[in-house]
N, C-alpha and C positions, 0 to 999 in steps of 0.2 A: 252767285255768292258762294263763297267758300271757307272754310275753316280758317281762323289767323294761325298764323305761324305756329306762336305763343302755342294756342291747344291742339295745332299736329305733333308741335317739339312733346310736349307731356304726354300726348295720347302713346309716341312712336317711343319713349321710354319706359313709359308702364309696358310693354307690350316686351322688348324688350328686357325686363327685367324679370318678368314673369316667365318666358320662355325658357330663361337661364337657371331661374331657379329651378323651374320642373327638372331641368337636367340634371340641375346639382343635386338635388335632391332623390333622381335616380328611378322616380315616379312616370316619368314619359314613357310612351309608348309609342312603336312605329305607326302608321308612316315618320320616317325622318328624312331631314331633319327635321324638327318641329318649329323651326322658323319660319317666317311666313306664312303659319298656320292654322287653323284652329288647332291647338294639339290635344293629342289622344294620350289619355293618363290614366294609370293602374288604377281601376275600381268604376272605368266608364259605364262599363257594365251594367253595373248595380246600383251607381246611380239613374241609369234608364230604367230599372227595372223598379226603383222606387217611384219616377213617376208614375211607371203603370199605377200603382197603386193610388194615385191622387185621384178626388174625385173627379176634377176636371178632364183629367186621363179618361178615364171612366163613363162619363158623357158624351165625348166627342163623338162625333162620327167621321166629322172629316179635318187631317190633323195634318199642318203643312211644317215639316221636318226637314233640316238643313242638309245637305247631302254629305257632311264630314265626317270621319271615321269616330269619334266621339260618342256619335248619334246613330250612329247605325243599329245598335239594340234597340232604341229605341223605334226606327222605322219597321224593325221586324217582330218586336210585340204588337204593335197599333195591326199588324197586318196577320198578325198571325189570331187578333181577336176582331178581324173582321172588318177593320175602320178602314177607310182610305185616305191613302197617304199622297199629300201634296209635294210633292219634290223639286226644289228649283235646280236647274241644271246649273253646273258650272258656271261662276261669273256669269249666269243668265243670256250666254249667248243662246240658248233655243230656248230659253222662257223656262217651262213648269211641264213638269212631267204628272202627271196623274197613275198609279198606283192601284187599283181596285182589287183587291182580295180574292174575289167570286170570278177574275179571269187570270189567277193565278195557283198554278196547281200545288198544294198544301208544302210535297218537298221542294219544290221550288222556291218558296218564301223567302229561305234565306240569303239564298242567290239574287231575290228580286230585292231585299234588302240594301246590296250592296250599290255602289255609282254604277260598275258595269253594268249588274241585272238589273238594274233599273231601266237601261237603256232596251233592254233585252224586253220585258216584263210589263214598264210601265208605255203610256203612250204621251207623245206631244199632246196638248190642248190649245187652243186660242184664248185668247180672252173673253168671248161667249162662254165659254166651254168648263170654265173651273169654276166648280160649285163652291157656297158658301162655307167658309174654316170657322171652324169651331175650337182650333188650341193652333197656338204657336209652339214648336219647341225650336232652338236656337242655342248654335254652340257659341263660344267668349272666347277671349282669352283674360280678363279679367272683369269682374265683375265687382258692385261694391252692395251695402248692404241699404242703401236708400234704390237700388235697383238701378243704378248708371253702369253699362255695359261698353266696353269694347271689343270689336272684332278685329281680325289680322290687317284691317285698316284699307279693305276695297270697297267697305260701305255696302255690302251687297244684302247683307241683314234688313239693314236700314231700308234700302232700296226695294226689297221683297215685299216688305210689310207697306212700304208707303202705296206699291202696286196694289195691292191687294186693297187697302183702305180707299185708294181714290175708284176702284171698280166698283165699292162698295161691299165687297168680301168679309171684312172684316170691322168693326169698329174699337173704340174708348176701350172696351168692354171684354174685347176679348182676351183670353191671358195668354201673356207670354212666360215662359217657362226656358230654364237654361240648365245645362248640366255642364257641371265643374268641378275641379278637385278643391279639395277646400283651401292649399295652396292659391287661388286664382283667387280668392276673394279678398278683397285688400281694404284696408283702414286708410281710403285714401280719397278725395273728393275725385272727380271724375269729370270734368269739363262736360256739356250734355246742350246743343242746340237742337233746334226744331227739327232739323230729320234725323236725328239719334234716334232708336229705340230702346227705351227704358226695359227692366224683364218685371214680369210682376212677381214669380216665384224661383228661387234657387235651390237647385238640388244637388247636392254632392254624395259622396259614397255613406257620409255620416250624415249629414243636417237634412232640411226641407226650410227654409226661411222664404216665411209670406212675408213680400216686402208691404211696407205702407206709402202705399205711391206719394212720391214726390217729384215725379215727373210726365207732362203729358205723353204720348204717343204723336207721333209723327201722322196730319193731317189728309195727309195725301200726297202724291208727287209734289219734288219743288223744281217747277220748269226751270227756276232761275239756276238752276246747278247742273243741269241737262243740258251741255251743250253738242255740238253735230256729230263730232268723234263717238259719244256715247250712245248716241241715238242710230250711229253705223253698228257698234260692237255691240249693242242689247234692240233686237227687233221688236221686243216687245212694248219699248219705249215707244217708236215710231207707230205700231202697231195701235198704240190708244192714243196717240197723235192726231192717229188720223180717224177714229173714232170720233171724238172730241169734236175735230175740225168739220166733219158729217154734221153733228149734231147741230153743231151752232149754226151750219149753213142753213139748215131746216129750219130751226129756228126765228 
């Protein structure tokens, strides 16, 4: 199953108009272009450094953080106050990178922060191997105020969180958090099927808005959208495939 048309055409204009605006507006920041991107905008910073301050921030111990340049303050407070950080790789071609604080040397942090040092810093895990998350954070490109999100439209958010919920990592419950210019938040309904994920809180350089969910979270993987091309380019698809396929033979 797959998106209709109708809400790729709406999703693939918001996305677009939102991009254009940053620029217009003169707010964007590199990397560029910011098309095809999460984009990085004046004040990313400080919206990261406002979630630290949430209590959720604050609780977590282990906090699975989007690897886009947006978020990167944010991967290096969670690590610089000792929490570990869950990092998916790229388009999830080598899965999740794990993060630990305690085998990362204090001036190094910053560097482990980054996609490169992370590669440097953090280690592969399997899917045995990545411990229970306790906070999502997650970059947009536009977000709305009942908490319907869009990402640069490869699903990989979506796809992260569903991994995570069918391994059992995460549930209902746990929050997802987004940082955004306040430009990205839009008075505008937002198309939102079962593997979408909804954010429960938005932060920008100015607001903190708890949304009032009105929409579930994504279930678990949805096999029916997974088809063999996918299951080549993300091994970790295949990888609890054949978990799965273990089990039921037991069974």
């Amino acid at each position: 199953m797959v998106a209709s048309k109708g809400t790729r055409d709406l999703k693939a204009e918001i996305r677009a108009r939102i991009w254009r605006l940053l620029e217009e507006r003169g707010v964007s920041k590199p990397p560029k272009p910011i098309y095809g991107r999460i984009p990085n905008f004046d004040g990313a910073e400080l919206a990261c450094e406002r979630v630290s301050e949430l209590p959720e921030f604050r609780r977590a111990s282990v906090i699975k953080i989007n690897p886009d340049s947006p978020q990167m303050r944010s991967r290096y407070i969670a690590l610089l106050l000792g929490k570990i950080v869950i990092m998916p790789t790229p388009r999830l071609r080598e899965g999740f990178l794990i993060l630990d604080p305690r085998s990362i040397p204090r001036n190094r942090i910053s560097e482990a922060a980054t996609i490169r040092g992370s590669f440097i810093w953090g280690s592969k895990i399997s899917i045995k191997e990545i411990p229970k998350v306790d906070l999502l954070i997650v970059g947009s490109v536009a977000v709305n105020t009942k908490g319907a999100r869009i990402g640069k439209g490869g699903g990989y958010a979506d796809l992260e969180y569903s991994i995570l919920r069918e391994l059992g990592l995460v549930d209902e419950d746990t929050p997802v958090i987004t940082t955004v210019h306040d430009l990205q938040i839009i008075d505008q309904e937002i198309p939102m099927e079962k593997h979408d994920l909804p954010v429960d809180i938005i932060v920008t350089p100015m607001r903190i808005i708890r949304i009032e969910r009105a929409y579930r979270k994504p279930k678990g993987i949805y096999w029916d959208r997974i088809d063999r091309e996918k299951l080549k380019e993300i091994p970790i698809l295949a990888e609890i495939l054949r978990e799965r396929t273990e089990q039921k033979r037991k069974t």
